[in-house]
Biopython code that builds the backbone (N, CA, C, O; Angstrom):
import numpy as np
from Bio.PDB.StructureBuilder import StructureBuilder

atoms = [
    (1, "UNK", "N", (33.438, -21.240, 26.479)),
    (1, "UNK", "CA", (33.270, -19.797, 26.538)),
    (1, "UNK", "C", (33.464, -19.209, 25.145)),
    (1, "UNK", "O", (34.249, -19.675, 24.319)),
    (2, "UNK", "N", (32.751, -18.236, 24.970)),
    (2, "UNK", "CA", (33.202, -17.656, 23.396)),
    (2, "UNK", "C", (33.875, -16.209, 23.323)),
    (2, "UNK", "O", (34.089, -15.296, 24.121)),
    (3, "UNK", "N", (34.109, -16.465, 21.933)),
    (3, "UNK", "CA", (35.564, -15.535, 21.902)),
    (3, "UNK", "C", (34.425, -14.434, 21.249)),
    (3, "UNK", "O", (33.317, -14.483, 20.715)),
    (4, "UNK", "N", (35.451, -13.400, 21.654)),
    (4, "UNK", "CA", (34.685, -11.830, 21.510)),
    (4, "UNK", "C", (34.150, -11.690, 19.909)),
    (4, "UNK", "O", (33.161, -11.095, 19.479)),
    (5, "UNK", "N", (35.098, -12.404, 19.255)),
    (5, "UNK", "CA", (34.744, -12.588, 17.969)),
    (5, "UNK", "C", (33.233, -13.443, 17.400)),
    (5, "UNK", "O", (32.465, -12.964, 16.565)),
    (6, "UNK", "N", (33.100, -14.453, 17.910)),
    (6, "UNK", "CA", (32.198, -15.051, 18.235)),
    (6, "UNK", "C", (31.407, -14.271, 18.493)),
    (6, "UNK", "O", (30.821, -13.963, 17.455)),
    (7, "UNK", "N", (31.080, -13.811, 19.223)),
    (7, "UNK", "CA", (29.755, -12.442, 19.750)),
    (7, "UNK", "C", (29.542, -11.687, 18.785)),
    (7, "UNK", "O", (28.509, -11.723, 18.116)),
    (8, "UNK", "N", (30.479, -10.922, 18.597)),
    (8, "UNK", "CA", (30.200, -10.215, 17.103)),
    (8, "UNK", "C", (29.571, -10.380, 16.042)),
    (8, "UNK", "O", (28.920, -9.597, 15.351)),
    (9, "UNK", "N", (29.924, -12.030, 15.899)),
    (9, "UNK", "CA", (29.511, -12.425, 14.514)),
    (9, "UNK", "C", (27.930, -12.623, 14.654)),
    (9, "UNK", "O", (27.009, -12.403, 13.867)),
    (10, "UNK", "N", (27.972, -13.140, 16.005)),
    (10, "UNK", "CA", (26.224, -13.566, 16.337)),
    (10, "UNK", "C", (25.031, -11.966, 16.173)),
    (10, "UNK", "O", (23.928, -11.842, 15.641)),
    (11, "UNK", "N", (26.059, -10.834, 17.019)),
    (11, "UNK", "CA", (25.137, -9.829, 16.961)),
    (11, "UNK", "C", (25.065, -9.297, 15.794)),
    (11, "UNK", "O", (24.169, -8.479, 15.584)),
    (12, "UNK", "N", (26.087, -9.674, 14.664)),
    (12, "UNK", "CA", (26.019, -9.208, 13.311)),
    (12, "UNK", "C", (24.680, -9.946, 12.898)),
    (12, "UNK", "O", (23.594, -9.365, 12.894)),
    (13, "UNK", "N", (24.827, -11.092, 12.600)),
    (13, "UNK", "CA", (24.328, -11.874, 12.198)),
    (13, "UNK", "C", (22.676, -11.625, 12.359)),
    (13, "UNK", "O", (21.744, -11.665, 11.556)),
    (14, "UNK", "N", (22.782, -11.334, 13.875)),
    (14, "UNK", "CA", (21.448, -11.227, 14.399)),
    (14, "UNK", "C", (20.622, -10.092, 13.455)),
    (14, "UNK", "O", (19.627, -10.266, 12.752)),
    (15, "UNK", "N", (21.494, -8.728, 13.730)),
    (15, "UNK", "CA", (21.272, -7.381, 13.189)),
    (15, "UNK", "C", (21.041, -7.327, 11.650)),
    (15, "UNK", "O", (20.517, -6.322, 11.170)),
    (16, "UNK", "N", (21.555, -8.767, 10.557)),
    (16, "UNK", "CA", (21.068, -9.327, 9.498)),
    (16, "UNK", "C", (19.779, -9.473, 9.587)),
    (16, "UNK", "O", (18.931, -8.665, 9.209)),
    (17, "UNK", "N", (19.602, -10.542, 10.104)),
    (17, "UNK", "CA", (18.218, -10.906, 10.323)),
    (17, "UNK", "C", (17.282, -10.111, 10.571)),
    (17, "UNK", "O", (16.209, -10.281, 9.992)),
    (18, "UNK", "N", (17.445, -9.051, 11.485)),
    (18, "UNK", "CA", (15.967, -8.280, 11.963)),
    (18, "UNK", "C", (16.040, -7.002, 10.523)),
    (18, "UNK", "O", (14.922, -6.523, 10.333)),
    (19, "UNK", "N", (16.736, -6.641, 9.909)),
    (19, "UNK", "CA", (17.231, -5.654, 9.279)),
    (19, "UNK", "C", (16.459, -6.751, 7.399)),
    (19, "UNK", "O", (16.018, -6.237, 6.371)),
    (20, "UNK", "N", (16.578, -7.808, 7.638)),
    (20, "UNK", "CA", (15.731, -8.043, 6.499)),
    (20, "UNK", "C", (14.498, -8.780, 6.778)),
    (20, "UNK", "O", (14.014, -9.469, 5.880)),
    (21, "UNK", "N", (13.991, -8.715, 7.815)),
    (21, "UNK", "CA", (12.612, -9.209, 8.168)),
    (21, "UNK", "C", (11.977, -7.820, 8.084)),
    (21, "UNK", "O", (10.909, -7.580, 7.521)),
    (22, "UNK", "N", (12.947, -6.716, 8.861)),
    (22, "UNK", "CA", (11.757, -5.515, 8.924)),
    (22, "UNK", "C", (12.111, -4.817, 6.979)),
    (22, "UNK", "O", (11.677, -3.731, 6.594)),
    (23, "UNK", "N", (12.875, -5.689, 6.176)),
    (23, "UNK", "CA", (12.672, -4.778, 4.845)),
    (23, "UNK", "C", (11.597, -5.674, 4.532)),
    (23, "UNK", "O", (10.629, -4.974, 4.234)),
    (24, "UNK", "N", (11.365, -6.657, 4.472)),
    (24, "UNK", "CA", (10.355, -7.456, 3.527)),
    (24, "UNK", "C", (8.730, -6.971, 4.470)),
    (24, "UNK", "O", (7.608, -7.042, 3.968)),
    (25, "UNK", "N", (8.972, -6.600, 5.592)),
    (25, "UNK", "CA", (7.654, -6.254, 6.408)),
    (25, "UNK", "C", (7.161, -4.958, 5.226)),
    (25, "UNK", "O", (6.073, -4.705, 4.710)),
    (26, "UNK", "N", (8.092, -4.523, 5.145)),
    (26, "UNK", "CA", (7.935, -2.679, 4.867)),
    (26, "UNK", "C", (7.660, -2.800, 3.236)),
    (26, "UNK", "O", (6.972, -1.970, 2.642)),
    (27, "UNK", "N", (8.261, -3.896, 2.609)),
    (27, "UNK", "CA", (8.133, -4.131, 0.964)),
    (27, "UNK", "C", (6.667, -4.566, 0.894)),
    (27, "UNK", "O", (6.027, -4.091, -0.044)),
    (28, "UNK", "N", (5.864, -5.610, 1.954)),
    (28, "UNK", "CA", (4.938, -6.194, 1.571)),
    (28, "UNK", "C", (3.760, -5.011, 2.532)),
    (28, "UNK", "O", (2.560, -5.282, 2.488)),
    (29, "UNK", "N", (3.998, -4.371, 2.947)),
    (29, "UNK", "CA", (3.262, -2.677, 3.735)),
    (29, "UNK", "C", (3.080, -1.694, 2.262)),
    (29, "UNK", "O", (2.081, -1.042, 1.956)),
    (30, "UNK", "N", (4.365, -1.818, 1.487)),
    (30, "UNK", "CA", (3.953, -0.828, 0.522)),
    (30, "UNK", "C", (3.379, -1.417, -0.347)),
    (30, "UNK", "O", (2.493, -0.708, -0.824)),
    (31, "UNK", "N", (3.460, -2.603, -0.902)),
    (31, "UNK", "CA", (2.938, -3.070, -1.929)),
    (31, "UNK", "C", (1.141, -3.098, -1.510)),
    (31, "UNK", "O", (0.212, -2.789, -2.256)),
    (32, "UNK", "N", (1.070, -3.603, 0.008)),
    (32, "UNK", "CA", (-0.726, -3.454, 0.270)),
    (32, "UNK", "C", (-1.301, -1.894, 0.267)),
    (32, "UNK", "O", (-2.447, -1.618, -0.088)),
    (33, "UNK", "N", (-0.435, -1.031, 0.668)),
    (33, "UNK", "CA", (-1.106, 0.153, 0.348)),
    (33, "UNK", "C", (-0.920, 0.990, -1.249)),
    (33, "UNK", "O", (-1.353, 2.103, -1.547)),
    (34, "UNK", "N", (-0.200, 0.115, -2.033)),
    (34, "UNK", "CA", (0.014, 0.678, -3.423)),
    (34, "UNK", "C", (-1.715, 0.164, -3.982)),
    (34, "UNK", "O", (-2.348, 1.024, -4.595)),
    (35, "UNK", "N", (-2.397, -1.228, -3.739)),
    (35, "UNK", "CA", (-3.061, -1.859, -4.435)),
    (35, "UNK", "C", (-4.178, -0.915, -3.695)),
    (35, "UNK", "O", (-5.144, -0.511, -4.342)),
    (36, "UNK", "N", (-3.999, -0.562, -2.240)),
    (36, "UNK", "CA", (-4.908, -0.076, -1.570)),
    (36, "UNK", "C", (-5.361, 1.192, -2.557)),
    (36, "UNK", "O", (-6.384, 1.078, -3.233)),
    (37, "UNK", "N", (-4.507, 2.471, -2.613)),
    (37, "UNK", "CA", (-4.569, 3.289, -3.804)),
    (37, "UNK", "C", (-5.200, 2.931, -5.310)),
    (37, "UNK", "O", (-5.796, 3.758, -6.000)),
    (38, "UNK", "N", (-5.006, 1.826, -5.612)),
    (38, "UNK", "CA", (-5.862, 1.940, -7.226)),
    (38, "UNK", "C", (-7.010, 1.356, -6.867)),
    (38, "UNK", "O", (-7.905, 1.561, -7.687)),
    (39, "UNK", "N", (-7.303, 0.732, -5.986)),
    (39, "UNK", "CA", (-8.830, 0.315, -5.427)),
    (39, "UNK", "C", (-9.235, 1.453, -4.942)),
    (39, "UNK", "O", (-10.447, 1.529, -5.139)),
    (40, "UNK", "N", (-8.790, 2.492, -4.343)),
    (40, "UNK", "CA", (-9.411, 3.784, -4.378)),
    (40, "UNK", "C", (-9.808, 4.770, -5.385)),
    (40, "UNK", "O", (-10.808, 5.487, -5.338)),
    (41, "UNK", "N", (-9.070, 4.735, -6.141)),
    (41, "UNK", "CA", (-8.676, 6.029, -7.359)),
    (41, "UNK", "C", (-9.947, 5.093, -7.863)),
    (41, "UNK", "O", (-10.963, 5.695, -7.514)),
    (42, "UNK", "N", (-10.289, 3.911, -8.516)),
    (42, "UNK", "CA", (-11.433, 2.986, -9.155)),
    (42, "UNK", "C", (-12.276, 3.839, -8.527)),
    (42, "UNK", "O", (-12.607, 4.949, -8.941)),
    (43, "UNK", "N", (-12.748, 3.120, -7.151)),
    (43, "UNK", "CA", (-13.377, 3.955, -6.573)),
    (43, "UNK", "C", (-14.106, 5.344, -7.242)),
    (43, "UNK", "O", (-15.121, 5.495, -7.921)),
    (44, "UNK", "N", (-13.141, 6.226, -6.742)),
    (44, "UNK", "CA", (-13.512, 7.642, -7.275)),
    (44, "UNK", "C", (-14.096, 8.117, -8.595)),
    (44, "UNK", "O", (-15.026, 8.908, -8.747)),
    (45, "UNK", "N", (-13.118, 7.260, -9.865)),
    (45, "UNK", "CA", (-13.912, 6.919, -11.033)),
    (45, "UNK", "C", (-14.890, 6.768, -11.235)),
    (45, "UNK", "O", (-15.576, 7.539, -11.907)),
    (46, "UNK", "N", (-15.342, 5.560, -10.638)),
    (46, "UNK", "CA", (-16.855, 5.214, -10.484)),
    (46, "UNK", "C", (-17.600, 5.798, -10.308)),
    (46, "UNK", "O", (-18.512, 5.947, -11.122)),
    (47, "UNK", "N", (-17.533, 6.614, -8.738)),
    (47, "UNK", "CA", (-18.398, 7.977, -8.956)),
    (47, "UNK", "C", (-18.406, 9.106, -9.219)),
    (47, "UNK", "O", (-19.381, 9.827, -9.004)),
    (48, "UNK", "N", (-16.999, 9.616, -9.896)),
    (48, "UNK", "CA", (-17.223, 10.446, -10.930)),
    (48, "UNK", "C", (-18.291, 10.350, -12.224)),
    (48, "UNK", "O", (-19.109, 11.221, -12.519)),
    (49, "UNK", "N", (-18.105, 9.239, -12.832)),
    (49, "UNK", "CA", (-19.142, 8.999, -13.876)),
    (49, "UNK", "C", (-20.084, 9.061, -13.537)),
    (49, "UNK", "O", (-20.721, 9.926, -14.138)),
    (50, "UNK", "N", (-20.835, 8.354, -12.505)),
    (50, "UNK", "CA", (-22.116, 8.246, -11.782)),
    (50, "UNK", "C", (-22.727, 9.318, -11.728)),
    (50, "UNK", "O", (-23.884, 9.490, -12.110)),
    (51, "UNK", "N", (-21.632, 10.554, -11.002)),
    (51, "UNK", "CA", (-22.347, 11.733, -10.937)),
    (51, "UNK", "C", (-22.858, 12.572, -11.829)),
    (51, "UNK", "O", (-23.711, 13.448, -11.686)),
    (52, "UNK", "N", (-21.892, 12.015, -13.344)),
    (52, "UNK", "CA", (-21.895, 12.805, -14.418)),
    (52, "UNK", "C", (-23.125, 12.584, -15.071)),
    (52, "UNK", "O", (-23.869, 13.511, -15.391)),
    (53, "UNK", "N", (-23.432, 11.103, -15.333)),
    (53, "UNK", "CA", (-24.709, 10.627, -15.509)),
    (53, "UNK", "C", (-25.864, 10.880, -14.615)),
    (53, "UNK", "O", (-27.008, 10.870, -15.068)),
    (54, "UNK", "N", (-25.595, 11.123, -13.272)),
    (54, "UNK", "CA", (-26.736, 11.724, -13.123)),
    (54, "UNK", "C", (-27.071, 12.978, -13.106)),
    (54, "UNK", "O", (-28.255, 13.313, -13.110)),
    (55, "UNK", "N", (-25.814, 14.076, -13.078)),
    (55, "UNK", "CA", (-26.369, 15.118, -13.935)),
    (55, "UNK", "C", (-26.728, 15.317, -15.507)),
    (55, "UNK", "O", (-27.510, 16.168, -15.930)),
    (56, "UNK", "N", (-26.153, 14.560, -16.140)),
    (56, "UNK", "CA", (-27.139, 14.846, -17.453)),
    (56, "UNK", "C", (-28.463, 14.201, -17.496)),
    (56, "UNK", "O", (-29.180, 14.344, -18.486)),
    (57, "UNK", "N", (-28.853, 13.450, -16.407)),
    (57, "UNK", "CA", (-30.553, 12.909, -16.763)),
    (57, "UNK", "C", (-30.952, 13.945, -15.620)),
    (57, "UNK", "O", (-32.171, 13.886, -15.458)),
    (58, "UNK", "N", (-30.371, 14.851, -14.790)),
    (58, "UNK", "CA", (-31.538, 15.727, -14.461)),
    (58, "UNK", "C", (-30.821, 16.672, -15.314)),
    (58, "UNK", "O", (-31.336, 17.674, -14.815)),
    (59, "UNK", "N", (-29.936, 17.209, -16.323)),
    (59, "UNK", "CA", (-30.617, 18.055, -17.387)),
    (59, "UNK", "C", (-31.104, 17.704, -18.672)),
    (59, "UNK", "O", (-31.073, 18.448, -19.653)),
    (60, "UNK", "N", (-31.594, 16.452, -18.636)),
    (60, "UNK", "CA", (-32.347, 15.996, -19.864)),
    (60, "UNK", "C", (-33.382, 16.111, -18.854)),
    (60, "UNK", "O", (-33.522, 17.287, -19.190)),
    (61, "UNK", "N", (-34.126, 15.994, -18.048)),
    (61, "UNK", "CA", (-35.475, 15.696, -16.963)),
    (61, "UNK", "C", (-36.127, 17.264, -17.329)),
    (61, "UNK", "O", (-37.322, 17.424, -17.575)),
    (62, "UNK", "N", (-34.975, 18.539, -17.314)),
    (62, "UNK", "CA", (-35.349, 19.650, -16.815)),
    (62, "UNK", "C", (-35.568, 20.124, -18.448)),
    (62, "UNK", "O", (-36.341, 21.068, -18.615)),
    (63, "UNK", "N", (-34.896, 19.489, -19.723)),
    (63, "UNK", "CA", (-35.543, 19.847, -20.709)),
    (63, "UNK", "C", (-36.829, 19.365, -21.078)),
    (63, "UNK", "O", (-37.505, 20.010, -21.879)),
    (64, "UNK", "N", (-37.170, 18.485, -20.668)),
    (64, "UNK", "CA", (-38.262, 17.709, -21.070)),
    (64, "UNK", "C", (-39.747, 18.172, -20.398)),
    (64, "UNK", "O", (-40.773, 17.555, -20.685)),
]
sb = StructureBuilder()
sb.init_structure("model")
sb.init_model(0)
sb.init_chain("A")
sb.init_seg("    ")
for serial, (resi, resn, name, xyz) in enumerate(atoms, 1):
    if name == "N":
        sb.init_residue(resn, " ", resi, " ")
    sb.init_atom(name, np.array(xyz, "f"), 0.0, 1.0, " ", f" {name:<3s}", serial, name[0])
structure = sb.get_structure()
């Protein structure tokens, strides 16, 4: 039979465990949506310029 102490240590123990499984869940959650963000912001870059370039060839089109 186990001593009350015994229990304790297990539900400690336990409450270890889930308490650093759900930090490393949540470390490797932020780190995919940090990378997620600069693959976006690229993104946006990209067609920022795009757009820029294609407004100056339709106002080079409209001088010409």
């Amino acid at each position: 039979m186990m001593t009350a102490l015994e229990l304790v240590n297990r539900r400690v123990t336990y409450q270890v465990d889930v308490c650093t499984r759900e930090s490393l869940e949540f470390c490797t959650r932020h780190h995919d949506a940090q990378k997620d963000r600069a693959a976006v912001r690229a993104e946006i870059e990209i067609l920022r310029r795009e757009r820029l370039a294609y407004e100056q060839e339709s106002v080079q089109s409209r001088q010409d």
